[in-house]
C-alpha angles and dihedrals in degrees: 000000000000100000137309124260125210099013107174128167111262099186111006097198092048090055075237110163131174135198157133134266110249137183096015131338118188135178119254119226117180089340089314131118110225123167138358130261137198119264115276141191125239134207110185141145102246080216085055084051087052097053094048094048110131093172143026119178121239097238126063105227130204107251109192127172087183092122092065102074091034089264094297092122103019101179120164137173125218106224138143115242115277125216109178131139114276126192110209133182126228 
């Protein structure tokens, strides 16, 4: 998966988001991508995300989505990559 769109927070307590596949989401075979899928909407605990992380990278990276509103509101997070185990709904 590329990345999500419209995450928003469902329960907030509950570190509930919700949200939608954007820009490419495959299914992973043996480590392999191997065909497309349409686009789906997920419902998960971001502490249940953390639990379930296999893999940081090394290196924090700079995520912006600035270019979305023409710079106007440029806004970015430093994070490292992130692989963990999602569960998505058709």
């Amino acid at each position: 998966m590329t990345r999500l769109w419209y995450t928003n927070a469902a329960r907030p307590k509950e570190t509930l988001l919700t949200g939608l596949t954007r820009d490419g989401t495959f299914l992973i075979e043996d480590g392999e991508a191997t065909v497309p899928l349409e686009d789906m909407r997920m419902t998960e605990r971001v502490l249940g995300v953390l639990e379930r992380t296999e893999d940081l990278t090394a290196k924090p990276t700079l995520w912006s989505e600035g270019e979305f509103y023409g710079r106007r509101f440029a806004t970015g997070v430093v994070c490292p990559a992130l692989r963990s185990t999602m569960r998505f709904t058709a």
